[in-house]
C-alpha positions in Angstrom: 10.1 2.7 -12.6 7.0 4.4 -14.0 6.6 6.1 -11.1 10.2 7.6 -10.5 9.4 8.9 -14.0 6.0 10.6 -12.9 7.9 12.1 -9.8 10.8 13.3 -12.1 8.5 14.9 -14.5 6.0 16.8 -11.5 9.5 18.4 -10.0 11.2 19.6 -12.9 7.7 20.8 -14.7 8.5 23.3 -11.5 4.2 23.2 -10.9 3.5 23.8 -7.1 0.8 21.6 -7.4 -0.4 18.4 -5.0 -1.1 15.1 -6.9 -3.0 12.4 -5.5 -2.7 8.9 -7.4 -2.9 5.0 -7.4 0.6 2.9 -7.5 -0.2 -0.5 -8.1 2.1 -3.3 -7.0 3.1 -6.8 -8.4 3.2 -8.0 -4.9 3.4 -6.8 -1.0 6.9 -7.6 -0.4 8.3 -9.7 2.5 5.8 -8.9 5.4 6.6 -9.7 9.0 2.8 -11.2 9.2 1.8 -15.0 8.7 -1.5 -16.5 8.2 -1.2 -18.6 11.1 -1.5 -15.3 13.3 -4.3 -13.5 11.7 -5.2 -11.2 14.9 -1.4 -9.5 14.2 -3.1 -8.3 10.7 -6.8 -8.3 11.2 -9.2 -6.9 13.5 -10.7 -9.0 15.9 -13.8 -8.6 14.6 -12.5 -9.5 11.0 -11.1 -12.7 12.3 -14.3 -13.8 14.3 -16.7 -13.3 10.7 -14.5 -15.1 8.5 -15.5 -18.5 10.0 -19.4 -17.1 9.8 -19.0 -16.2 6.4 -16.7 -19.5 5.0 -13.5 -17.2 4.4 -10.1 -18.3 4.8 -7.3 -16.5 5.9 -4.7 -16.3 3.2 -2.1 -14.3 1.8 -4.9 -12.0 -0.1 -5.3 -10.4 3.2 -1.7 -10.0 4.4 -0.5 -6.1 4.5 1.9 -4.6 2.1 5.4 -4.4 3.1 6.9 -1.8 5.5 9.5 -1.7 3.1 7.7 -0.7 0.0 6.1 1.8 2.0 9.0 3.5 2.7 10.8 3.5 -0.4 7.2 5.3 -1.3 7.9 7.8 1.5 11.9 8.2 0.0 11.0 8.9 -3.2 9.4 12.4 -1.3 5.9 11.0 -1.4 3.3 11.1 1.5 1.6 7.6 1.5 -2.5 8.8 1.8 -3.9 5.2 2.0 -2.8 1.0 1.3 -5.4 -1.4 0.2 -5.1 -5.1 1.4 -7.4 -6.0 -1.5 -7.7 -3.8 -3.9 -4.7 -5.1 -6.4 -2.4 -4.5 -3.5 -2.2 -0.8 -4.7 -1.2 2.2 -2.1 -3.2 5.9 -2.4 -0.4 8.6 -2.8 0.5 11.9 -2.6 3.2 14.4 -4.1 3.8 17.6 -3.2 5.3 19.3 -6.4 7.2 23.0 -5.6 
């Protein structure tokens, strides 16, 4: 909701201006990707150190949705990045005319 607000704001301030910002989720949605099939999400080099280096695959490293991407992308911003780890947040940008 916070961010609808933010978007709101930037386009009726009427600022041609380009924002760049961090949207933190709760959670990455309903992903198409499983644990059980880590070289779908992961490199295969990612896969082949996690034994090495005593890491599981779990959900940490699942993508965020397609979805919430998206509904980013409808809400007229231009998705710059999307962290597995970091928080699941996603790096985006707004265009403001």
């Amino acid at each position: 909701m916070l961010i609808i607000i933010l978007i709101y704001i930037l386009i009726v301030s009427g600022i041609n201006t380009e924002y760049i910002f961090r949207l933190p989720q709760k959670d990455k949605g309903q992903t198409a990707f499983t644990v059980d099939e880590p070289n779908r999400f992961l490199s295969c080099k990612a896969v082949k150190k996690r034994p090495k280096q005593n890491i599981e695959v779990d959900e940490t490293g699942l993508p965020i949705s397609q979805e919430y991407l998206r509904l980013i992308k409808l809400a007229g911003c231009k998705v710059v990045t999307s962290s597995k780890w970091l928080k699941q947040s996603v790096s985006v940008m707004k265009t403001v005319c």
